[in-house]
C-alpha positions in Angstrom: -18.9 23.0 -3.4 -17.6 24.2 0.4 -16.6 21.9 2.9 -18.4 18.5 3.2 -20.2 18.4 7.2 -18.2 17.9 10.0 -14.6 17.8 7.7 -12.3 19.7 9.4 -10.4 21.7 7.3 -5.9 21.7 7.1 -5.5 25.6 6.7 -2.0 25.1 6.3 -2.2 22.7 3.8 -4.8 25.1 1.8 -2.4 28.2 2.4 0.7 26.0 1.2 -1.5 24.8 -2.1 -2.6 28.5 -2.9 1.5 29.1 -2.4 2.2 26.3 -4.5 0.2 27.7 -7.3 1.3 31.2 -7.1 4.7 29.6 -7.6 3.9 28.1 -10.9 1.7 31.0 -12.1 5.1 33.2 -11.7 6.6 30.5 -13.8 4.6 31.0 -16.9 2.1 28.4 -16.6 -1.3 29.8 -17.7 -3.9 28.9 -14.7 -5.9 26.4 -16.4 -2.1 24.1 -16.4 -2.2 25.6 -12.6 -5.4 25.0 -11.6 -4.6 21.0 -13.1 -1.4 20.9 -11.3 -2.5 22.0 -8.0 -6.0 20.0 -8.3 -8.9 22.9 -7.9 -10.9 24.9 -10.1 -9.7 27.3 -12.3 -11.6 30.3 -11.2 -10.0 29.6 -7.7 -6.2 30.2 -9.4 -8.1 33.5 -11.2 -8.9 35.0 -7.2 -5.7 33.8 -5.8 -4.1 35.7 -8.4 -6.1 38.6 -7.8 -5.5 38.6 -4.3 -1.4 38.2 -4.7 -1.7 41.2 -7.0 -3.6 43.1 -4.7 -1.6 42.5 -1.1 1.1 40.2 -2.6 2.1 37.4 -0.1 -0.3 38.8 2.3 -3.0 38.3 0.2 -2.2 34.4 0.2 -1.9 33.9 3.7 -4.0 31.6 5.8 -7.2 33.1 6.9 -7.5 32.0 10.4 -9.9 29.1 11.9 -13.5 29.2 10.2 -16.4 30.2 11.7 -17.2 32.2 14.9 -14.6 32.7 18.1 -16.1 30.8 21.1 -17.4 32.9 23.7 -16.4 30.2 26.4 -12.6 30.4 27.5 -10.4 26.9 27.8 -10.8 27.6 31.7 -14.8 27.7 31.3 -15.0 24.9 28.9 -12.6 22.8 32.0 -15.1 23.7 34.7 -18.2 22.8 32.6 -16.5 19.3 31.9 -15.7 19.2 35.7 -19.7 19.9 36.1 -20.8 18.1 34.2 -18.8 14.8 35.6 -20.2 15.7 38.6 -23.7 15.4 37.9 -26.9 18.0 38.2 -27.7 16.7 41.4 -24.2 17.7 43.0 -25.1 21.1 41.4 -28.2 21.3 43.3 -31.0 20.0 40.7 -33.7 18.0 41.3 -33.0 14.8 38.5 -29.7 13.2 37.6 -30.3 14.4 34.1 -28.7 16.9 32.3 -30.9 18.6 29.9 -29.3 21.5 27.2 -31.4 23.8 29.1 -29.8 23.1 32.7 -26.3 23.2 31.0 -27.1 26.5 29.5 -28.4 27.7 32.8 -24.7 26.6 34.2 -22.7 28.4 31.7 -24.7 31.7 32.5 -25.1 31.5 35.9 -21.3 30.5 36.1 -19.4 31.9 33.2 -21.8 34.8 32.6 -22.2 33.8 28.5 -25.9 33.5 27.6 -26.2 30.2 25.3 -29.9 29.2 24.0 -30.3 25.5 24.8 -30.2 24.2 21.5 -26.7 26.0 21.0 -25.4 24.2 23.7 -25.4 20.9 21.8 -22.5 21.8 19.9 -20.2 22.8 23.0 -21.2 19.3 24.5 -20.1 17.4 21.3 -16.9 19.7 21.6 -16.4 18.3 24.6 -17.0 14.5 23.6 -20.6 14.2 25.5 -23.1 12.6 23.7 -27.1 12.4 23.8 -28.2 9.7 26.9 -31.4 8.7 27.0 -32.2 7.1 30.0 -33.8 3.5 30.2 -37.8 3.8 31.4 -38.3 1.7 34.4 -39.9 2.0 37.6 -37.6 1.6 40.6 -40.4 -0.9 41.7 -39.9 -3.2 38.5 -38.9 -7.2 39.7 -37.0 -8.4 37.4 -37.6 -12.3 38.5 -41.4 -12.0 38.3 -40.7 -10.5 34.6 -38.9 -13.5 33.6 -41.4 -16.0 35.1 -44.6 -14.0 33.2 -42.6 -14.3 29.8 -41.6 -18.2 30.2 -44.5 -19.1 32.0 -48.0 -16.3 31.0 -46.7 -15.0 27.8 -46.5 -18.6 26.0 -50.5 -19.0 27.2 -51.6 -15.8 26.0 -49.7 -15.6 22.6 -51.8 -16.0 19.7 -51.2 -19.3 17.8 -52.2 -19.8 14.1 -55.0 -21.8 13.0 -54.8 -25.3 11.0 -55.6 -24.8 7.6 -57.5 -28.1 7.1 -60.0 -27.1 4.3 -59.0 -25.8 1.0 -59.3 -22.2 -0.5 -63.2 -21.7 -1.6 -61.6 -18.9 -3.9 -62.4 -18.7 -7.4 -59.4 -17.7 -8.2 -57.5 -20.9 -7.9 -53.9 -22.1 -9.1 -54.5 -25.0 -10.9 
């Protein structure tokens, strides 16, 4: 089954369950009444049992955060955020967008980690950024003549529906 997207997972609550279990195995209980008790499948009780056999409480321990170590440190994660609050034209580009392909130029020009831009999504949703799109307007758009064209133009041009004065000529009638 794994873990459902974007769950974080409670290690120590998953090592403390695999404890709890090895607990009532030692008891007696056979690991179907185990696997019940502790609410997972049987076959997991079966490897946790293997593994206590094999390296004892060891064996049991918590594994350690999932997935791969980040190549950024805490101290390079702190001084993209400042960067970022700063703005790309502080940093010397020509828009005031930031694009994952200008961030992952920053982190390697600064931190010295290569990052493919698509990559760098994740490190800006670490970091609590989210995807801005920019509105599409001109600089030159009035925003008074707008208004007038829609109350005054718009109303002129707009299509109107047709008076239905004589009746269907369809064969098809509902009488």
């Amino acid at each position: 089954m794994g873990n459902p997207a974007g769950v974080k997972r409670d290690f120590e609550a998953l090592e403390r369950r695999r404890f709890r279990a090895a607990r009532l195995w030692q008891k007696g209980l056979r690991q179907a009444e185990v696997a019940r008790r502790v609410g997972v499948h049987r076959q997991s009780v079966s490897r946790w049992a293997q593994q206590w056999t094999a390296s004892g409480r060891a064996g049991l321990k918590k594994a350690g955060r999932a997935g791969r170590q980040s190549r950024l440190s805490a101290a390079d994660l702190g001084r993209l955020e400042q960067a970022l609050k700063q703005g790309p034209e502080a940093l010397g580009y020509s828009t005031s967008l930031w694009t994952t392909a200008r961030v992952a130029e920053w982190i390697r020009r600064e931190c010295g980690v290569p990052y493919h831009p698509r990559h760098v999504w994740w490190i800006l949703r670490r970091l609590g950024w989210s995807c801005q799109r920019p509105a599409a307007r001109a600089r030159e758009r009035d925003e008074a003549a707008i208004r007038r064209w829609k109350k005054q133009r718009w109303p002129e041009l707009k299509k109107k529906p047709k008076n239905k004065a004589k009746p269907s000529s369809s064969w098809m009638r509902a009488d």
